[in-house]
N, C-alpha and C positions, 0 to 999 in steps of 0.2 A: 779349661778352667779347673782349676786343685781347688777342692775345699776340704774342711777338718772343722768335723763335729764336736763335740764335749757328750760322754755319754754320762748317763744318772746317776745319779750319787748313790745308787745301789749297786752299778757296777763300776764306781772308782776304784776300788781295791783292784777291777781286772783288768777293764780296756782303757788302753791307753789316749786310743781315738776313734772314729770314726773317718773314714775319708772318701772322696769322691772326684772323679774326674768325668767330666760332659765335656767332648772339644768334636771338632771337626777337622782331622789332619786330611791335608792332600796328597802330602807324599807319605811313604816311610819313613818314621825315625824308630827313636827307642826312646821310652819312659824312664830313665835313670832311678837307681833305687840304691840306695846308701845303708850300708850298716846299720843296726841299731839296738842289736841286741832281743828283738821282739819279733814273734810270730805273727803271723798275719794271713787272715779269711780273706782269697777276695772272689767277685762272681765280677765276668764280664756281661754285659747286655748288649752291648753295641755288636756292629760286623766288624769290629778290628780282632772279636775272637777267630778271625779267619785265618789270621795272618799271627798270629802269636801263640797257637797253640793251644786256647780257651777253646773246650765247649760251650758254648752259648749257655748261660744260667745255671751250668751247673758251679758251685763252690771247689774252691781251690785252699788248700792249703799251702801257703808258703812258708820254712823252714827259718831260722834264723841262716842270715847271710854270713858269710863272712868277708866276702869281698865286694865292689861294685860289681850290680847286675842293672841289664836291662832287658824291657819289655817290649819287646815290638809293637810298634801300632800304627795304625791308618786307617782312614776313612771315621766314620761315627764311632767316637770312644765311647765309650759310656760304662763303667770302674765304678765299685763301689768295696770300701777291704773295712774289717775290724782290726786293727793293731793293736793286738794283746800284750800287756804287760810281761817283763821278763821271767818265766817263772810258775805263769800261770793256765798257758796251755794244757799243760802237766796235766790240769783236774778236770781236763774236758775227755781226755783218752787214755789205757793203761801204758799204752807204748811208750818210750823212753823217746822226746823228742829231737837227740840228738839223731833219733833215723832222719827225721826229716830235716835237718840241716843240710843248707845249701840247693834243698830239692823242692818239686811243685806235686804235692798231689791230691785227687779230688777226693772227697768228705765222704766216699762212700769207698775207697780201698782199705779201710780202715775200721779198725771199732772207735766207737767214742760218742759222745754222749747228741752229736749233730747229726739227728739218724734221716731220717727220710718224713721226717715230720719240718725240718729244717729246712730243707728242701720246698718243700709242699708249700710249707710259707712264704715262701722266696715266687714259687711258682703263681699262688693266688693273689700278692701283690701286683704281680706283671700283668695278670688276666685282668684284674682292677683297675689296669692304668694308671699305676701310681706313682709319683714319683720317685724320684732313687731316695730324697729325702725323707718320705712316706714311709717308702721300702727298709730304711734304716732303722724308723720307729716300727716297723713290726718284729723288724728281727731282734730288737732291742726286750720287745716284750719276749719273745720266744728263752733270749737267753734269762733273764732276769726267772722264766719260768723255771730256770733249769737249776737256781741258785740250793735252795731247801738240798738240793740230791749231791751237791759238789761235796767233796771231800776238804778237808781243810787244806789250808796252805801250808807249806813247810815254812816254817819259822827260821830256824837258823838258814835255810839259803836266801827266805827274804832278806833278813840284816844280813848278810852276804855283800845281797843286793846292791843292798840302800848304801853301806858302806864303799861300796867300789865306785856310787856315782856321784855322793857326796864329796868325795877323794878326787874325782874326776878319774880315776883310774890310776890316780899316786898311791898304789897303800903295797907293802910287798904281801906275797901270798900267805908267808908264813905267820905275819901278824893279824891275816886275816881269818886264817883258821883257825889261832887262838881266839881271836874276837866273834868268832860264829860256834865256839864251843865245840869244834871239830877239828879232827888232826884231817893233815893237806891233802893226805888219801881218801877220806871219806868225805872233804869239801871237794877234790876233783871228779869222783863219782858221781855225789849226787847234782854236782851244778850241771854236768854235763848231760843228767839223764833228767833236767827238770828245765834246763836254759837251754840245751842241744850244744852248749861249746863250754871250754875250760875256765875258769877264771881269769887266766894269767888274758886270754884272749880276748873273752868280756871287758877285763880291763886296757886292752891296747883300743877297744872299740868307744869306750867312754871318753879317753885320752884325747882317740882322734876326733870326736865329736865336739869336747871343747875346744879343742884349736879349730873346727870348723866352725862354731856360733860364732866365737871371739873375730875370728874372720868376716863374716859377714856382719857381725854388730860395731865391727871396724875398733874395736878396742885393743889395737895391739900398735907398736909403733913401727918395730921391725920385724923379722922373720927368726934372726937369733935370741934376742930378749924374750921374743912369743916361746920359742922351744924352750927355751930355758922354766919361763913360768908353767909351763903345761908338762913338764917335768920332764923333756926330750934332751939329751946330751947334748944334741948340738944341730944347727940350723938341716944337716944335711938328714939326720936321722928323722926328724921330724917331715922333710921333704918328701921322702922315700916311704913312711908311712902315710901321709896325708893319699902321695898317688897311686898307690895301691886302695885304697878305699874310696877316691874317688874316680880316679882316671882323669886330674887334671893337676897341675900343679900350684900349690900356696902362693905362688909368687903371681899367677895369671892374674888375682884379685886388685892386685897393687899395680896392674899397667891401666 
C-alpha cells in the first residue's frame, strides 16, 4: 500500500509530500521511482532494509534522479520519505545538492541542519510504537522547529522554477534567464547547486512528466498529436524520452 500525506501549511512553501509504503512482498521486486525533480528523506523500518541497502531507521537522503531508479524490496516493507520541493533542500545543508544527485546517503555523512536530534525523534517514535503516520507527525513538528533558523529561499530560481513547470518544460532557456533576471551562466550555476541538475534538464523532466499524467488521465488521443502538444518533434522523440525515464514504453498504455 502507497500512500501521500499533505504536509501543514506551514511547511507548503517546502515539502512537497509526505509518503508511505506498508506491504508485505514475497518475492523480490523493485519499488520503481520516476523523476521529479525533488529530493527526498526516506528511513526504512521494515526488514526489506536487508536486501536494499537501508540500515534499518537510519535516514537516507536521496538526490534528485535523473533517470528511472529502483529499489529493492521484500518481505515487510515499511517506507516512509519527505519529498521536498525543488529547490529547497538547499536550506537544510551548505552542500551544493547537485553532490548528491543520482546518489543515496545517510543524514549523518554530511553537515545540515538534520543532526542527531532528527534521528533521536525518529528513534523515540519507534520505541513509542507508533505509527509511521504518528511518526510523520512528529518529524513534521521537528521540521517546522527548524523553520525560524532556515535561510530564505532564493527567489529568482524559485520563478525559475515555477516558470519551467507552468510551461510544462516549453520555455527555451534563454528566455528564461531573462525572466529570472539572470544571464544563462549564472541561472546554470545556481539551479544546479540549489536543484542538483541543469535547467535545460529539469525541464526535459517537467516535459516528460506531462506526457506521463496526460497518459494515465487518458487525455490524449494519439501518441503523435500528444508529442506534438507536450512540445516533442515528433512521436519518436517523445517515445525515446518517455523510456528512458520510465523504462516502459507510451505505447504499453494504449494495448
Amino acid at each position: 500500500m502507497y500512500v501521500e500525506l499533505s504536509p501543514s501549511h506551514l511547511l507548503d512553501p517546502y515539502v512537497e509530500t509526505y509518503w508511505i509504503i506498508d506491504d508485505m512482498k514475497e518475492t523480490k521486486s523493485l519499488q520503481n521511482v520516476l523523476p521529479d525533480g525533488c529530493i527526498d528523506i526516506i528511513v526504512s523500518l521494515g526488514d526489506s532494509s536487508l536486501d536494499n541497502g537501508f540500515k534499518q531507521n537510519i535516514p537516507y537522503v536521496f538526490g534528485t534522479h535523473t533517470a528511472l531508479s529502483g529499489v529493492p524490496v521484500i518481505g515487510n516493507i515499511q517506507m516512509f520519505g519527505i519529498r521536498f520541493k525543488p529547490a529547497v533542500f538547499k536550506l537544510f545543508t551548505k552542500i551544493p545538492v547537485n553532490e548528491f544527485t543520482n546518489q543515496k546517503a545517510d543524514i549523518f555523512s554530511f553537515q545540515s541542519l538534520f543532526d542527531l536530534s532528527f534521528y533521536h525523534e525518529i528513534e523515540r517514535a519507534l520505541e513509542a510504537n507508533l505509527s509511521m503516520t504518528d511518526i510523520i507527525g512528529k518529524v513534521e513538528l521537528f521540521l517546522i522547529s527548524k523553520l525560524p533558523v532556515l535561510p530564505s529561499v532564493n527567489k529568482r530560481i524559485q520563478h525559475a522554477i515555477s516558470l519551467i513547470q507552468f510551461h510544462a518544460g516549453n520555455m527555451a532557456i534563454d528566455k528564461l534567464a531573462v525572466e529570472s533576471c539572470m544571464s544563462e551562466r549564472q541561472l546554470e550555476r545556481r539551479f544546479k547547486a540549489e536543484v542538483g541538475i541543469s535547467p535545460k534538464l529539469f525541464s526535459r523532466i517537467m516535459k516528460f512528466r506531462e506526457v506521463h499524467k496526460r497518459l494515465y488521465t487518458n487525455t490524449w488521443e494519439n501518441l503523435q498529436q500528444l508529442a506534438w502538444e507536450c512540445g516533442y518533434f515528433d512521436n519518436a522523440h517523445l517515445t525515446k524520452e518517455y523510456l528512458k525515464f520510465t523504462g516502459t514504453l507510451p505505447s504499453d498504455l494504449s494495448l
